[in-house]
N, C-alpha and C positions, 0 to 999 in steps of 0.2 A: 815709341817704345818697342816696336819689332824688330826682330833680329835682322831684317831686309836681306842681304847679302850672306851673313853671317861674319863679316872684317872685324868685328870685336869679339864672337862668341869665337872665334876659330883664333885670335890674338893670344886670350884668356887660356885658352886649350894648352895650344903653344907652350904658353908663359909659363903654365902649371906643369909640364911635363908628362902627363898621367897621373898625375898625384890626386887630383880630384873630377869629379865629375862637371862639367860645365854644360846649364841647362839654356837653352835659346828660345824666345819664342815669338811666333806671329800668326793675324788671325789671317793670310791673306796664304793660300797654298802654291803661288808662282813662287814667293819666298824662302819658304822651306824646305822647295825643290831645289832653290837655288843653293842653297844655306849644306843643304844636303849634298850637293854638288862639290860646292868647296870643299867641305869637311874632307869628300872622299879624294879630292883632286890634292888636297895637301897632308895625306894620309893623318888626320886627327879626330877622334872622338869626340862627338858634338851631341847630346840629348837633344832635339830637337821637338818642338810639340805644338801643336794650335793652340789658341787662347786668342779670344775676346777681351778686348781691355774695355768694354763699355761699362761695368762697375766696377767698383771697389771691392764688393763683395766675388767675382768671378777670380779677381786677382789670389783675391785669398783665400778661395777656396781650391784654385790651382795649387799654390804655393803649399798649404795643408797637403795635398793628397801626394805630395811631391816631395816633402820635408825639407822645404825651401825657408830660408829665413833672408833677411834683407842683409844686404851684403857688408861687412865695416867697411867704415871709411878708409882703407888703406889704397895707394896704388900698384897697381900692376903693369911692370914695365914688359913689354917684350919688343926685343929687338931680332925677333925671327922672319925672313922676309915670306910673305905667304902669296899665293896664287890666288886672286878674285875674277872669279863670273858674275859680269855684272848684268848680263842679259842673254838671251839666245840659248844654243846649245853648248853646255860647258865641252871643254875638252877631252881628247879619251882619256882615259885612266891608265891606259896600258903602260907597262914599263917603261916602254919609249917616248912616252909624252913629254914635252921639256919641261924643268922644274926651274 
């Protein structure tokens, strides 16, 4: 259930254009650096956050404070190709970095 890399939350992003907020999460902080990484190496907007998925009750009480509801079943295609870190130190960011 964590966002690991962030290759779906940063998909999502994508797909959405800016149109909505797209939130990611994981309880493990190597992840969210990563996740954070990406977002910023493929210029997109990722809410990012910790969470424990060991209850049911953590789940939902992130979700309340965050005004998250469970997502409809519909799909999200995106065919944007995006840049993943999947270990180490990500790339610069600098202008010059290849995309």
């Amino acid at each position: 259930m964590g966002c690991g890399t962030g290759a779906v939350a940063l998909a999502a992003a994508a797909s959405l254009g800016g149109g909505a907020v797209v939130t990611a999460t994981d309880r493990e902080s190597r992840s969210l650096a990563l996740a954070t990484a990406n977002a910023a190496w493929n210029g997109l907007e990722v809410r990012l956050s910790p969470l424990d998925y060991a209850t049911d009750e953590a789940v939902a009480a992130f979700a309340a404070r965050h005004g998250l509801t469970a997502p409809s079943p519909s799909t999200v295609e995106c065919n944007t190709p995006l840049h993943n870190v999947t270990s180490g130190t990500p790339p610069s960011t600098s202008s010059s970095a290849p995309r």
